[in-house]
C-alpha positions in Angstrom: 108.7 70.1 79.9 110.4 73.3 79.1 107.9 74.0 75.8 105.2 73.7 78.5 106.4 76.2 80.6 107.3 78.6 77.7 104.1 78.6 76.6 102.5 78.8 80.0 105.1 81.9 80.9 105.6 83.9 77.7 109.2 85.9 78.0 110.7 84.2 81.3 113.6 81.8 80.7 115.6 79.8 83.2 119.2 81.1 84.6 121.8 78.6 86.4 124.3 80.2 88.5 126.5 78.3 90.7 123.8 75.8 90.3 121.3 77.9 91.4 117.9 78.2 89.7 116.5 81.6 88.5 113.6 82.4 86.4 114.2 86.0 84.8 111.1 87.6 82.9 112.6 89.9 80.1 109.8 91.9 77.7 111.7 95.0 75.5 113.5 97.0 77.9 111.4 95.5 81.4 113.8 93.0 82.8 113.0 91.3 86.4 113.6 88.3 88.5 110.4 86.2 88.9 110.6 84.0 92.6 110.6 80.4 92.3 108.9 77.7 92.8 108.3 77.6 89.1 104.2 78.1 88.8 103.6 78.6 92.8 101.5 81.6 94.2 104.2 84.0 94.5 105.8 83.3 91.1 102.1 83.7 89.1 101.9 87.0 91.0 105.1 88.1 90.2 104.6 87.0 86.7 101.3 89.3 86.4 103.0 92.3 87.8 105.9 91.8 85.2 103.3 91.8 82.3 102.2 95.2 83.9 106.0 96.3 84.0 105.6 96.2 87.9 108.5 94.7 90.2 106.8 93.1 93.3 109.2 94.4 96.2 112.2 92.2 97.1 111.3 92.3 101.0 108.4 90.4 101.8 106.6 91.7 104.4 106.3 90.2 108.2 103.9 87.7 108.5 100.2 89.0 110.2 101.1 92.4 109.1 98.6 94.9 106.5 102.1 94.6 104.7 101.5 90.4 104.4 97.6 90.4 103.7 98.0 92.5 100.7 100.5 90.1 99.3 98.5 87.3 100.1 96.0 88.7 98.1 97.9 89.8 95.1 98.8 85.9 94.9 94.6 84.8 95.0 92.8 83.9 92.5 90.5 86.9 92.9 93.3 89.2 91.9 94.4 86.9 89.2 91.4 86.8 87.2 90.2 90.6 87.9 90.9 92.8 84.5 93.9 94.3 83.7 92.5 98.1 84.5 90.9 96.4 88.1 95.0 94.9 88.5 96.2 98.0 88.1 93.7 100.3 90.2 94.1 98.1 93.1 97.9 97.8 92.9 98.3 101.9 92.8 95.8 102.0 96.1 98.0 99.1 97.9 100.9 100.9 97.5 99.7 103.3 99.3 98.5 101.9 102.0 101.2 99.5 102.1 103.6 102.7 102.9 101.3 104.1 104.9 100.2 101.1 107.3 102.5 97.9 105.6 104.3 97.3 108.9 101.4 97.1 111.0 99.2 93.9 112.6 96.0 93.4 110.8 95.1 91.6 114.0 95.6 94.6 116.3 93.8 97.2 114.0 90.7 99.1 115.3 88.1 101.4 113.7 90.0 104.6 114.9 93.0 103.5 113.4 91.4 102.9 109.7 89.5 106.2 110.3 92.9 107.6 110.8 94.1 106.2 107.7 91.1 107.4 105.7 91.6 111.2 107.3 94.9 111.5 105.4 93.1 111.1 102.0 92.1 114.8 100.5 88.3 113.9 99.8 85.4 111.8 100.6 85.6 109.6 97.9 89.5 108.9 98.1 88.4 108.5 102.0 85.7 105.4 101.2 87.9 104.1 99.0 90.5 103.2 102.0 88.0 101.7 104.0 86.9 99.8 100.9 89.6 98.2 100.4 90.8 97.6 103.7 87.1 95.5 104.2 88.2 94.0 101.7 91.6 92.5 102.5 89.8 91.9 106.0 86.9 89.7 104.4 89.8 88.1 101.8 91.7 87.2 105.6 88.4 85.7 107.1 87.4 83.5 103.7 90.6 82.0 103.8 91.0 81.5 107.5 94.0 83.6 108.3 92.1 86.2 110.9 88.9 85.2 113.1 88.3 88.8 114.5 86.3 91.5 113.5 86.5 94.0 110.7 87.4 96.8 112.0 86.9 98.8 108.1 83.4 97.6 108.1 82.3 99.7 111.6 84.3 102.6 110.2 81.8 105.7 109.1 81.8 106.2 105.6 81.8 109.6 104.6 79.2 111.0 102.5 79.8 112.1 98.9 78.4 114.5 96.4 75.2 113.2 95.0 76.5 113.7 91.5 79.6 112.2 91.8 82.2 113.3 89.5 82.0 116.8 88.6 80.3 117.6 85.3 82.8 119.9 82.9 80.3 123.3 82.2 81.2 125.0 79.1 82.8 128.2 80.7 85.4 125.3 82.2 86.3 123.7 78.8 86.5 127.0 77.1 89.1 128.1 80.1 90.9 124.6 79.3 91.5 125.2 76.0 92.4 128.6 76.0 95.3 127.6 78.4 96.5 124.6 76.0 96.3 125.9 72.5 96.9 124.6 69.2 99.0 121.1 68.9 99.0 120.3 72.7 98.8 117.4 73.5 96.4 118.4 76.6 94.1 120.3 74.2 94.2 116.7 71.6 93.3 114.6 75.2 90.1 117.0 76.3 88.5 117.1 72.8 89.1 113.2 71.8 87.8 112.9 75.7 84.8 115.3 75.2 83.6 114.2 71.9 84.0 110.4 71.6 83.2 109.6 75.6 86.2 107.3 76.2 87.3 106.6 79.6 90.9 107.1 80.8 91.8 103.4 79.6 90.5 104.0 76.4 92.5 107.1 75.8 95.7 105.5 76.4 95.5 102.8 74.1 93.3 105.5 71.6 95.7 105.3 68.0 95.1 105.6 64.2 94.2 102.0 63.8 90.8 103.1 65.4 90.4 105.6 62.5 88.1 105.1 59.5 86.6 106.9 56.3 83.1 106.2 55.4 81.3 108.0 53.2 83.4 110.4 53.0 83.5 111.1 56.2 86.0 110.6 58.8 85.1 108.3 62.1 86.6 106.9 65.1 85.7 102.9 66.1 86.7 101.4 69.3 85.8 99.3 71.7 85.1 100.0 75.4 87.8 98.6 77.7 85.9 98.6 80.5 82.5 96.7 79.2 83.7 95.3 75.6 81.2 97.4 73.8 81.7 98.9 70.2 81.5 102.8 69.5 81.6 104.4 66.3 81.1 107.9 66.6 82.2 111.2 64.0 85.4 112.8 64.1 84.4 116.6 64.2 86.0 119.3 62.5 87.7 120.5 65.5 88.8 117.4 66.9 90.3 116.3 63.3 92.4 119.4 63.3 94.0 118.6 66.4 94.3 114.7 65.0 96.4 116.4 61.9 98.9 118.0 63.6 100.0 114.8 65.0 103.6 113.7 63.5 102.9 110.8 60.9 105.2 108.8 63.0 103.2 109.1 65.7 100.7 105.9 66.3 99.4 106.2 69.4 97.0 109.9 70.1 98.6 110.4 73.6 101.6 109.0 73.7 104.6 109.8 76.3 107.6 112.0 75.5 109.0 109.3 73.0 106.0 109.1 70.9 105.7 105.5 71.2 105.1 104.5 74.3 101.7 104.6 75.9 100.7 105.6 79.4 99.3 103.5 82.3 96.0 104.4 83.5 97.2 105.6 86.9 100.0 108.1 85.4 97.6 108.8 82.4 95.2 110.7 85.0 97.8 111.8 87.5 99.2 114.2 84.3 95.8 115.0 83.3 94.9 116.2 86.6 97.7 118.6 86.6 96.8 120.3 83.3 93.5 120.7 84.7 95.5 122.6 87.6 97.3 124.9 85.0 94.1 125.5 83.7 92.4 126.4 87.1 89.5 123.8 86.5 88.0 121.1 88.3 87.9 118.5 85.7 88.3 114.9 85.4 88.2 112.6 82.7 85.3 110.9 83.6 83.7 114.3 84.2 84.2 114.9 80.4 82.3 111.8 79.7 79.1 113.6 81.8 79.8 116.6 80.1 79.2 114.8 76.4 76.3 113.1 78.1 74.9 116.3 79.3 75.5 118.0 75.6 73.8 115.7 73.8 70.6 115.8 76.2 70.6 118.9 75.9 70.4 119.3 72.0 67.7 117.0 72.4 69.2 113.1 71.8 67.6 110.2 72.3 68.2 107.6 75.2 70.1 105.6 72.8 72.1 108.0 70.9 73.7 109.2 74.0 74.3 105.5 75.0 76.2 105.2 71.7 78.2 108.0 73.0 78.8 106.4 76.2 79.4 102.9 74.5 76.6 101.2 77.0 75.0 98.3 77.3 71.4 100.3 77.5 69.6 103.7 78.4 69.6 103.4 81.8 72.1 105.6 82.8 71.4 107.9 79.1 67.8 108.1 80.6 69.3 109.8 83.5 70.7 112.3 81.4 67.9 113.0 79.3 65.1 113.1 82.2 67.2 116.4 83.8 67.3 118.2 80.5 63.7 117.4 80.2 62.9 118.5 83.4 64.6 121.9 82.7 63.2 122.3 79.6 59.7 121.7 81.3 60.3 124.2 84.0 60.8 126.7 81.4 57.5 125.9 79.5 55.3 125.9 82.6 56.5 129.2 83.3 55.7 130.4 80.1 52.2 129.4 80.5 52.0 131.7 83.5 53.4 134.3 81.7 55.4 135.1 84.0 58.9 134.8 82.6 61.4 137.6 83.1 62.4 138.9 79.7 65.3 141.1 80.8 69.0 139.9 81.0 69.4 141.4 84.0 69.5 139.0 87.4 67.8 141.3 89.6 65.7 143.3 86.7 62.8 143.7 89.4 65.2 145.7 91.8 66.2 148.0 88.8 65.3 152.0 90.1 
């Protein structure tokens, strides 16, 4: 019985004291108490948290509270099965909203009062995101028959968004980037492995040397894309391998944390990025570096499917979008010329010039 539940629960044993049962889950230096019954809903949950070095909170909340519900979901099967970067986006959004709303009745909850949660959010899309995922935990209540009233998250008004989503880095921005991290940062190593290979923030984090290669002579990067499974292999340019070289040789992982060894979550990962982006006085994102690349290579005139190697998709479809508005610029620009009526001069306002 007890190999069965070892292999079943990887680095929990069993503690006796005073004749009491425990089940402690110890993993390097993350130690934590896992609540019993052995294999019940609330020890599997606990037992996924643990593998993410998370500690559930001691104090469960009162039952038919926000609090409740989002605990009730972290032990579903929904949760369970969702990917490891879905586990851990969800559980940094619950947290908040379990300190900002935990203690109050589900049941009682009204469309004000989730717009009222949405309006402390700075931005649209942070906004929608609350009333996402209180729908959500609203629809998880009704499915399993623990709420019978209406969603109040589902009437709220969703905010509109900018049509382009995330905003795409220009060039004047990346220049201002680097020239704030120099040399041998490790901000400067994260924007140009982000910029030039595509990879998305859960890709960074795990980014090392295993991923490098030499072929032909020539040095390459090969991973494969957390997020949909699908291999890359893209050059390392000359800039980019500079950067790579003034790692320490003891160093395995790219962007590691202060120790060198250890590699950051997702939600921390972006949390420091976005605050080098603030030294630098940029709007940038991560993701916005990906639709910079995108737009780079359209530009230079790639094909649908080279910038979808970039982008490590599936297809073109979301290359094509790329390479349909550099067309559409370059177009502009001939039709003009075939009018001949292109301004020549440098000047914005030439035809105002005394």
């Amino acid at each position: 019985m007890s190999r069965r539940k070892g292999k079943k629960y990887p680095y929990v044993r069993k503690n006796i004291v005073k004749g009491r049962i425990y089940w402690r889950f110890e993993k390097g230096d993350f130690r934590t108490n896992i609540p019993g019954p052995f294999g019940s809903s609330d020890f599997d949950s606990a037992y996924e948290a643990a593998l993410e070095h998370v500690k559930l909170p001691k104090v469960r909340a009162k039952t038919d509270t926000i609090g409740w519900l989002i605990e009730q979901f972290l032990s579903s099967d929904r949760y369970k099965y969702s990917s490891p970067i879905r586990k851990e986006t969800l559980r940094y959004q619950f947290d908040w909203l379990r300190e900002q709303a935990g203690d109050l009745p589900f049941a009682r909850m009204e469309v004000e009062h989730v717009e009222a949660l949405m309006a402390k959010k700075e931005g649209p899309s942070a906004a929608n995101t609350v009333k996402k995922n209180l729908s959500m935990l609203y629809n998880f209540a009704a499915k399993k028959k623990r709420y019978k009233g209406h969603n109040p998250a589902k009437l709220a008004d969703r905010l509109k968004e900018s049509r382009g989503g995330y905003h795409t880095w220009t060039d004047a921005e990346v220049a201002r980037f680097l020239t704030r991290h120099g040399p041998g940062t490790k901000a400067r190593l994260a924007i140009l492995i982000a910029l030039n290979t595509g990879m998305a923030r859960q890709d960074l984090c795990g980014a090392n040397r295993d991923m490098l290669r030499v072929k032909n002579g020539k040095l390459r990067i090969e991973y494969a894309r957390g997020k949909t499974g699908v291999a890359a292999d893209l050059p390392v340019i000359p800039e980019l391998a500079e950067e790579l070289e003034r790692l320490p040789p003891e160093q395995h992982i790219f962007l590691a944390k202060d120790d060198l060894r250890e590699a950051y979550k997702v939600t921390s990962f972006g949390n420091w990025f976005r605050d080098r982006c603030r030294e630098a006085e940029v709007p940038g994102s991560i993701h916005g570096l990906r639709k910079a690349g995108a737009t780079r290579l359209a530009d230079a005139g790639a094909s649908d499917w080279e910038i979808a190697s970039y982008l490590a998709h599936t297809d073109t479809t979301q290359a094509s979008v790329y390479t349909r508005r550099a067309n559409r610029s370059k177009l502009a620009d001939s039709g003009f010329k075939k009018l001949g009526k292109l301004s020549n001069s440098s000047d914005p306002l030439d035809s105002e010039k005394e």
